[in-house]
C-alpha positions in Angstrom: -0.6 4.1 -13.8 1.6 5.1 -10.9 0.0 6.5 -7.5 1.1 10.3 -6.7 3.1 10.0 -3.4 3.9 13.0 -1.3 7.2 12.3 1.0 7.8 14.6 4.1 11.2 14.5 5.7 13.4 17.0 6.8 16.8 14.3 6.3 17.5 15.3 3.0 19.4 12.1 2.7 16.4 10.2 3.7 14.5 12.1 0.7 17.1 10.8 -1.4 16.8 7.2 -0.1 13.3 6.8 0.0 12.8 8.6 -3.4 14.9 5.7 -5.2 12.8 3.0 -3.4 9.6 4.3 -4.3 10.0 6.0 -7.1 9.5 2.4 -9.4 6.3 2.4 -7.8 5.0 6.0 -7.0 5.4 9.5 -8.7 7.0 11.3 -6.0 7.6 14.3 -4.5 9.3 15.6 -1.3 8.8 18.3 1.1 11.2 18.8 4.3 8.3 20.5 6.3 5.2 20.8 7.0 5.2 24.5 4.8 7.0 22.9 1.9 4.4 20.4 1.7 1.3 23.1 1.8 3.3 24.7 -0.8 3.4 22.0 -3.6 -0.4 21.0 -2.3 -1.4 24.3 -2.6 0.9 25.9 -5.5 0.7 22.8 -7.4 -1.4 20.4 -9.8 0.4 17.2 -8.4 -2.2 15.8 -6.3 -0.9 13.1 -4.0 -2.5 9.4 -3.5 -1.0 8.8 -0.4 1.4 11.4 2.2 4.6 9.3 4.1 5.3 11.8 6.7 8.0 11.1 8.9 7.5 11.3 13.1 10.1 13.3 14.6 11.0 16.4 13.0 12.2 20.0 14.6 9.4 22.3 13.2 6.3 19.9 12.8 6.4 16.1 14.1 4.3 13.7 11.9 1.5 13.4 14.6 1.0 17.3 14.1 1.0 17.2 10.5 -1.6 15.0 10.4 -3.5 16.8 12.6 -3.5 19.8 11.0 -4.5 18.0 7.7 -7.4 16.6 9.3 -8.1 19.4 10.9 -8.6 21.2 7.4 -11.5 20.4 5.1 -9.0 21.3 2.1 -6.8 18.4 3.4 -8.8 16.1 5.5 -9.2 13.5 2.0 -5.4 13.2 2.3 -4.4 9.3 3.2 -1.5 9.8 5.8 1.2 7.3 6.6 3.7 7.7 9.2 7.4 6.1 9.5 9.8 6.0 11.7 13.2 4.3 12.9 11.7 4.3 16.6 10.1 1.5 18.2 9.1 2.6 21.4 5.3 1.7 22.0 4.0 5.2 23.4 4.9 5.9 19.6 3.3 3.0 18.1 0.6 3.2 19.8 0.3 7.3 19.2 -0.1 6.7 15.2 -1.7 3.4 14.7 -4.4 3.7 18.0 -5.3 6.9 18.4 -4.7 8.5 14.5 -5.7 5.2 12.8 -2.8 5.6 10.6 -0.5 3.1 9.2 3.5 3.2 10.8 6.0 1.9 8.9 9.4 0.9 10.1 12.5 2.5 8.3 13.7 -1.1 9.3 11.3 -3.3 6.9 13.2 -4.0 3.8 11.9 -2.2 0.8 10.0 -4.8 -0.4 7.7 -4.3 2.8 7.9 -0.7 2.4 6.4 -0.7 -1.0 3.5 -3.5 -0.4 2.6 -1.9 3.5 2.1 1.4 1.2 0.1 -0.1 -1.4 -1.9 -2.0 1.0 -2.8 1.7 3.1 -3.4 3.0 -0.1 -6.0 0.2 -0.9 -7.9 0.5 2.1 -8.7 4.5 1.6 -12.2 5.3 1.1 -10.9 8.2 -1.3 -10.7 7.7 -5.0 -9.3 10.4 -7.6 -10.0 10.2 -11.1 -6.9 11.9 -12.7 -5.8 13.3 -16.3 -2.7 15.0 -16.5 -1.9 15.0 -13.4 -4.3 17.3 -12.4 -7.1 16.6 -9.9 -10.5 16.6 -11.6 -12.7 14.4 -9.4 -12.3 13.4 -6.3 -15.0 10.7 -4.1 -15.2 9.1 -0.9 -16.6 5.6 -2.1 -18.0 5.2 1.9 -20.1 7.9 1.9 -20.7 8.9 -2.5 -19.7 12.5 -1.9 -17.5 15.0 -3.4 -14.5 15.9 -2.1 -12.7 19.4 -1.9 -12.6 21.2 -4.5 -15.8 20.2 -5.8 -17.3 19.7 -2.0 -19.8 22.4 -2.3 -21.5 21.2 -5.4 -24.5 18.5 -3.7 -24.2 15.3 -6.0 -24.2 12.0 -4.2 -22.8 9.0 -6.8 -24.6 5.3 -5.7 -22.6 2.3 -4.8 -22.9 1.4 -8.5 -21.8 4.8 -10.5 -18.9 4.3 -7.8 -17.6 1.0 -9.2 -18.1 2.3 -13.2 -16.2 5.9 -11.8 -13.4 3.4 -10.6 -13.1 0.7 -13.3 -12.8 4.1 -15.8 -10.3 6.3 -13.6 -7.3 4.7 -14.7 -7.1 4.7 -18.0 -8.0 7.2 -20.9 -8.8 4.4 -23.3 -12.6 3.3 -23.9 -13.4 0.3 -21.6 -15.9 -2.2 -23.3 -19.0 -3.0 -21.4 -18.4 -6.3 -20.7 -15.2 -5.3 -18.4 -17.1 -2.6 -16.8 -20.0 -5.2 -15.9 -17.6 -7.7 -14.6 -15.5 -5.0 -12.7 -19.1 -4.0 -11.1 -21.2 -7.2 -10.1 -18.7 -9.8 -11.2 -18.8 -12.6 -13.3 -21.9 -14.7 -15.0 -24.2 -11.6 -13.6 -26.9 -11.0 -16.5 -27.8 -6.9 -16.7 -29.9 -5.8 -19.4 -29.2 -2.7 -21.7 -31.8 -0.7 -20.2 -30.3 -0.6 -17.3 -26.9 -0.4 -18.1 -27.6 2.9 -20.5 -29.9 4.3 -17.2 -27.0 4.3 -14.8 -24.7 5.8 -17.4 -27.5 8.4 -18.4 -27.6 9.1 -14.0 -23.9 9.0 -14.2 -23.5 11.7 -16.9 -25.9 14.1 -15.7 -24.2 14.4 -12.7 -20.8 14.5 -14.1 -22.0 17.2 -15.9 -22.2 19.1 -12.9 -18.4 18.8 -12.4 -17.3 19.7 -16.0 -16.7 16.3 -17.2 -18.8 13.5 -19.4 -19.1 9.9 -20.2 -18.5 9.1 -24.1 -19.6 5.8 -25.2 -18.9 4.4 -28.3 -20.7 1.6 -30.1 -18.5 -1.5 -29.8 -15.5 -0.3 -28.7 -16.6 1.1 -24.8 -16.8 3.7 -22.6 -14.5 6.5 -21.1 -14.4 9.5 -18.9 -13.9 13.0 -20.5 -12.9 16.7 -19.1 -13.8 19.8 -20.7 
């Protein structure tokens, strides 16, 4: 399943590049400001994965962006990634130092491109569990909290529901048990049925709580469902 990438640039040409390089890769969508952007995150179900901002731009430069989505508990979740055609330290330094955020070069070829994004996008504590295209669930695996829109709701999801909400997010098929077991505490691990059915019992009560439920068939698996 592709990852929903949000591109900001206000080179429409760029857009156009950029769009046929990732778009094998990533769903994406384009924005030429900062209040294009808010508009489709706002006015829209596409929920992105991962936001490649350019740096300089005449109404809002990158570095401002991204402080203003981090500045905003609607947006903080949002993984940023900045790019840019300069290589002058002060700027380097700027994004990867002091915002913590991953710079790529409009000079890497676009094999880079697409495996320096995938690699950011590995590394984000945020996970979404998707259907349609629209956001239903959204976590931050570090800390087992909700995430906006949901925030307000107090559930906390342990280190293990985390790894069952992951192995199912991706796919709308039932997963059997042994893959979920594997995916969670690897290979050659033994865990019994009672525990299994406890955490998935935890798991759906507090799924509940967010309008969605685990359906488990015998034999065939287990999947995430939205009312």
């Amino acid at each position: 399943m592709k990852k929903n990438l949000l591109l900001i640039d206000d080179d429409q040409e760029f857009i156009g590049l950029y769009s046929q390089i990732l778009e094998k890769d990533f769903d994406v969508k384009s924005a030429h400001s900062l209040k294009e952007a808010l508009a489709i995150l706002e006015d829209d179900p596409f929920a992105p994965d991962i936001v490649l901002s350019d740096i300089f731009m005449p109404e809002t430069n990158g570095f401002e962006i991204y402080d203003f989505f981090m500045g905003n508990k609607k947006f903080e979740h949002l993984h940023v990634v900045f790019k840019t055609s300069s290589l002058n330290k002060s700027v380097m330094e700027e994004s990867i130092v002091n915002k913590k955020a991953e710079l790529i070069s409009t000079y890497m070829g676009n094999d880079e491109i697409i495996a320096r994004l995938k690699k950011s996008l590995a590394t984000s504590p945020v996970f979404k569990i998707m259907k349609r295209s629209e956001l239903k669930l959204m976590i931050n695996s570090q800390t087992g909290k909700l995430i906006f829109p949901v925030q307000d709701i107090p559930i906390d999801f342990t280190d293990t529901e985390i790894k069952i909400l992951k192995c199912l997010r991706d796919t709308e098929k039932h997963t059997p048990k042994n893959i979920i077991l594997e995916y969670c505490f690897g290979k050659g691990i033994v865990v019994t049925d009672n525990n299994f059915n406890t955490t998935l019992t935890n798991l759906r009560k507090k799924l509940g709580e967010v309008g969605a439920s685990i359906e488990t068939k015998r034999n065939v698996g287990t999947k995430i469902c939205f009312s």
